[in-house]
N, C-alpha and C positions, 0 to 999 in steps of 0.2 A: 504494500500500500504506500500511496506518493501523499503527502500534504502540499498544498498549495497555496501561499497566502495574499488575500486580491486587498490590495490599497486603492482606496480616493482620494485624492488629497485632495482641497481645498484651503483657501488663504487663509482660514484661522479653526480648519477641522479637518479629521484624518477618521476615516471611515476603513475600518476593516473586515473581510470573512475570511477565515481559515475553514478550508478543503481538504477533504481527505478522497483520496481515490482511487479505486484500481484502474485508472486511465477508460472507465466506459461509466460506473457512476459515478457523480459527485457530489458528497455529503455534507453542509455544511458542520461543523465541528465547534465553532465558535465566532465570535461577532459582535463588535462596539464600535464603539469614536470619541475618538477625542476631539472635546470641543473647546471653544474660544482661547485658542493656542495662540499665546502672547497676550494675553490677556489676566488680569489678579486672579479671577473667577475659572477659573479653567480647572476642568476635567476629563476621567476615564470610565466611558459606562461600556459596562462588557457582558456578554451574556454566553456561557459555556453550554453548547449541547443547548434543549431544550429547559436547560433551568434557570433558576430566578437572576435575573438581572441585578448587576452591582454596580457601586457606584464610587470612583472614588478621588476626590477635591486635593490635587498638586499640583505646583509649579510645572507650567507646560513654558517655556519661553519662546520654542521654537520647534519645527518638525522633527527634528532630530529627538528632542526631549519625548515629542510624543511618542516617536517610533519608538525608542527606551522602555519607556511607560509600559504600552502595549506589549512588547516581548516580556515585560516582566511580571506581566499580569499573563500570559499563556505559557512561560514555562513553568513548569513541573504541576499543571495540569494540561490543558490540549497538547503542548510540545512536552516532551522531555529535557529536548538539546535544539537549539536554534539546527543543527544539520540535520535534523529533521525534514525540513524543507527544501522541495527541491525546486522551488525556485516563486520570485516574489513578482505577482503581476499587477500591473500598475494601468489605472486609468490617466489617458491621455487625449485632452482636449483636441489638439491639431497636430495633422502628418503634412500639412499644405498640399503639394503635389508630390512629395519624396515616398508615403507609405500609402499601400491599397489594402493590408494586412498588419496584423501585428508581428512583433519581429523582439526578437534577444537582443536585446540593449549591449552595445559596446560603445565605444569610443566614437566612431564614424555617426551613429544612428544619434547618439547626444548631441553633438552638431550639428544635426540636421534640426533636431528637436529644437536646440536653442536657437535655430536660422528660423522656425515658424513663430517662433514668441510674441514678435511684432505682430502678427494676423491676429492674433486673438488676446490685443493688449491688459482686458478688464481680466482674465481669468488665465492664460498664456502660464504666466509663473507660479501661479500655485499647483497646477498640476507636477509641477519636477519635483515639488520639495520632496515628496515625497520619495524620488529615487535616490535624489540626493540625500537622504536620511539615511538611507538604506547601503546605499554604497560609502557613507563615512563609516557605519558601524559595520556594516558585515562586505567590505570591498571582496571579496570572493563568490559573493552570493548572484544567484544567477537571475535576470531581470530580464520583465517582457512587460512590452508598450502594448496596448491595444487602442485603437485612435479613434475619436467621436464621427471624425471624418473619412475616415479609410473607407466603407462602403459605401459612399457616393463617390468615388473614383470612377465608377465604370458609367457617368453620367455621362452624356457626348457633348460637341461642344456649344449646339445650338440651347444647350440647358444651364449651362456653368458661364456664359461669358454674356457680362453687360455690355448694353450698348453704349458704354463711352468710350475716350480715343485707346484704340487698341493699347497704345503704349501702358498704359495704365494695367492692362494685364501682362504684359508679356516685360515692363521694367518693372512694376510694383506688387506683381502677383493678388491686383484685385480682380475679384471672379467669383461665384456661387461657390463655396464649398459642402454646406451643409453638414448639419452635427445633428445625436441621438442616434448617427449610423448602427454603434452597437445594439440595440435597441431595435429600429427599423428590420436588418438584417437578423437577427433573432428571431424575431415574432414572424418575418413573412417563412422564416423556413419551418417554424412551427404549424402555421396554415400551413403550409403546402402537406406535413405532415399530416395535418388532423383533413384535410382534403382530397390525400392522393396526387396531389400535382400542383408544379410550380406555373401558376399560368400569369393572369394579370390583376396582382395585388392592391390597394391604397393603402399604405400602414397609416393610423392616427397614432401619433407619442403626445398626449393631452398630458400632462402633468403640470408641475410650474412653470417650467419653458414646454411651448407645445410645435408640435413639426408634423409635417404632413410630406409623404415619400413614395411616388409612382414606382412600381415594382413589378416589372416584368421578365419570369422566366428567371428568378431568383436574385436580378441586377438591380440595382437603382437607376432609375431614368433619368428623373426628377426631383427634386427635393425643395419643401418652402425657407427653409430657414438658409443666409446662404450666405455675404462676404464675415458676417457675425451673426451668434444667437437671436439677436436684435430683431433679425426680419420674417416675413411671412405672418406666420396667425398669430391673432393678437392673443396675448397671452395671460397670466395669472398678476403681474405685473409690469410688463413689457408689451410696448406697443403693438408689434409687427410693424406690414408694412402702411404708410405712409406716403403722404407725398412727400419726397426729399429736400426740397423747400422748405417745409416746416419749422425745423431745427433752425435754417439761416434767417426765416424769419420771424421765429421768437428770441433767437441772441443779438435779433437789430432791433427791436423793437421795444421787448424787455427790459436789455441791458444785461441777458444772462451771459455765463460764459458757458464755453464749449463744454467744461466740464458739468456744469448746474442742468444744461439740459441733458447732457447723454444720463446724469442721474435721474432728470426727470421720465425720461423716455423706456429708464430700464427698471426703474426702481415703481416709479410712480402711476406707473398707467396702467392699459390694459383694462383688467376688470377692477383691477384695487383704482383706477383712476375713474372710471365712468360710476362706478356704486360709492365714488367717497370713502374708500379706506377699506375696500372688501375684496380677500382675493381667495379665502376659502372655500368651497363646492359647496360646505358642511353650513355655512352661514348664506351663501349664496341663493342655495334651494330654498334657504327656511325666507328670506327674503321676496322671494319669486312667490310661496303661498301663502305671506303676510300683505299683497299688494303691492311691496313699495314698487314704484315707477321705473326711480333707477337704474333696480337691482333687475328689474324686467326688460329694460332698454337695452341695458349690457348683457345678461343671458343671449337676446334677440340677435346683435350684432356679431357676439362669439360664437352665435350657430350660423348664422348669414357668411362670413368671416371662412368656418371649418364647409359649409355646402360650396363654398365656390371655389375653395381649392381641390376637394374631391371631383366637381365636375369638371375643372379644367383636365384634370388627370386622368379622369374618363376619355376625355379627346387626345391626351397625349398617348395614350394606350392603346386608343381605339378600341375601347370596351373595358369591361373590369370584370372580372369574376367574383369577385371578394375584398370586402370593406373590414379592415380590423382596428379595434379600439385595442389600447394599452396604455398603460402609464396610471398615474393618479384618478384624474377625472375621466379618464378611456377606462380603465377596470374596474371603476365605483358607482360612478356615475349612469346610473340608468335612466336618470331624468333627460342627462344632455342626451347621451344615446338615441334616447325617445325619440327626442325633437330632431334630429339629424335625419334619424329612418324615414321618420314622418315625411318632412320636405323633401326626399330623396325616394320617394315613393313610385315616383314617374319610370327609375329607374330600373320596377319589377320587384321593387325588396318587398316584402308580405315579414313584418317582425312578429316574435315571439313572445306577446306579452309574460308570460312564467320565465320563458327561458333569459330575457334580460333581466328579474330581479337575480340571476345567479350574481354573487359574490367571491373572488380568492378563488377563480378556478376559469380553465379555459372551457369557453363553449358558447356554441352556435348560439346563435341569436333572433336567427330568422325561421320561418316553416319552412318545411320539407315543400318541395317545389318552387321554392322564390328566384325569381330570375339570377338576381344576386346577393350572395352568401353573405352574412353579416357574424364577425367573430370578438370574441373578447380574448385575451391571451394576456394573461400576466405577462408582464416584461421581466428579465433573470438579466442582466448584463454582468453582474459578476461570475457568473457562471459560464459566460462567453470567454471572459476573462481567464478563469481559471482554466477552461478547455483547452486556450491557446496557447497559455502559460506552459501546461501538460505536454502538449503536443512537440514545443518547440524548446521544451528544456528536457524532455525526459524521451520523450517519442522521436517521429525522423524530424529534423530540424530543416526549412528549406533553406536551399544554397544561398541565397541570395538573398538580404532584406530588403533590397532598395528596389524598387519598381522605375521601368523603364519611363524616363520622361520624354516624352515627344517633343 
């Protein structure tokens, strides 16, 4: 049996699951975070196996400290011996155009990693601390990237390239990349499973950032979210897309700066911006059958928002077989579900009132005969994570990480 342990790093939390495997299942074994690292109040909540969760209030300064932490809260219970492990997999915001896969961390691949930083400035560095944590204390330990963006690589280029002056993409590498790849390519190979065939997908990733990804024949085609998180469907706090004007004309008009609104734009909007301070499903719904207005206007607009990128995606596909929710408010949400199916009804879908209150579990959505299949699938990325980690540190390794750039 192999252990495998999947990091998240973020800029002031360190998300873990430890794996155990014989390389075909994988079990999680244990699992916590360290939260507000560098911060006074900062902690270690961990949870072993299916038992009670613990919790425990020390100096976290830096990622280093938490990764510390964490190993020393899993040895001589889930580990015995940090070589126990054979090898640390790490979530990775952007591969740019350098990875369409996840790959073994070496020298060359950190390079590249630090050459994408600039693409994805707001969140860019907090993904490495975490390797970098890992390779200060265990520099022998074996390390694998997996990229938000790696599976929208096989997008063409009539999808991935804005219409401004070329140079802009071929000197400044601005272009759709799109992120929740792991996620997207998970869930559609899952339908295809629970389907019998990879045909032509729409994956929803509705959670706090939400993303919508044309999936044909188990490729991405398309993807809404695309030079940053930023764009496409408007989201739990986050805009989407906009007119681009917007921004230059409320920092001339305001008096804001460029940083006041990209906060405003990321932090502020969305459904927390149109409902006045509201970005949870769980208060959202209960506002939708209290009346208020707002919280109805904004529900209205984030299904209005989510139907008109599914039907563009219908046209870029030339059909669809199967619509899949996932994520937070794609695996919970039956309410938004509802309303989605509803308005999408033209399209042959006949929904399964019973079968969409299922909760915590994949399954169809729609009757038997509906033109088109409507899915729910929990989303596992750590578990994508830890596959490829297995594969490429303990299984066959491919020769090559770098994909050819055209």
């Amino acid at each position: 049996m192999h252990k495998i342990l999947v990091l998240n790093s973020g800029s002031t939390t360190l998300k873990f699951q430890l794996f155990q495997t014989d390389g075909t299942d994988f079990s999680v074994i244990a699992k916590g975070l360290a939260e507000r690292i560098g911060d006074n109040a900062s902690r270690l909540l961990y949870q072993l196996g299916s038992g009670e969760k613990q919790s425990r209030d020390l100096p976290l300064p830096d990622h280093k400290a938490a990764v510390r932490a964490m190993f020393e809260a899993l040895l001589g219970t889930a580990l015995t011996s940090v070589d126990e492990l054979s090898a640390v997999g790490h979530r990775m915001g952007h591969g740019g155009e350098y990875f369409d896969k996840s790959v073994l961390i070496d020298a060359g691949v950190m390079e590249k990693i630090y050459d994408t930083m600039d693409l994805l400035p707001l969140h860019g560095a907090a993904f490495v601390h975490g390797v970098e944590a890992v390779s200060a204390l265990f520099p022998q330990m074996k390390q694998i990237a997996t990229f938000d963006s790696a599976f929208h690589q096989t997008m063409p280029k009539e999808s991935y390239l804005y219409p401004i002056p070329l140079e802009q993409y071929e000197k400044h590498r601005i272009r759709r990349y799109g992120f929740h790849g792991t996620s997207h390519g998970y869930v559609a190979a899952e339908a295809a499973k629970m389907l019998g065939f990879a045909g032509k997908f729409i994956t929803c990733h509705l959670g706090g950032g939400a993303s919508v990804t044309a999936v044909k024949d188990g490729k991405s085609v398309d993807t809404s979210m695309g030079f940053t998180p930023m764009a496409g469907m408007m989201m739990n706090t986050r805009c989407g897309d906009i007119d681009p004007y917007i921004p230059l004309h409320i920092m001339k008009t305001q008096n804001l700066s460029a940083d006041e609104v990209n906060a405003m734009l990321n932090k502020q909007s969305g459904l927390c911006g149109l409902t006045g301070g509201l970005s949870d499903l769980r208060d959202i719904e209960a506002g939708v059958l209290q009346g208020n207005q707002k919280v109805i206007d904004a529900v209205n607009t984030y299904v209005h928002c989510l139907i008109k990128y599914i039907g563009g995606y219908v046209a870029v596909l030339g059909g669809v077989d199967a619509i899949v929710f996932t994520a937070g408010a794609g695996e919970n949400s039956s309410f938004i579900r509802k309303l989605v199916c509803e308005r999408l009804a033209y399209l042959g879908i006949e929904l399964d009132e019973n079968a969409n209150r299922t909760r915590g579990a994949a399954v169809e959505i729609t009757k038997p005969g509906s033109k088109v299949r409507v899915l729910v699938i929990p989303t596992n990325e750590e578990l994508v994570i830890a596959r490829d980690s297995y594969k490429l540190a303990v299984g066959e390794a491919e020769t090559s990480p770098l994909r050819a750039v055209s």
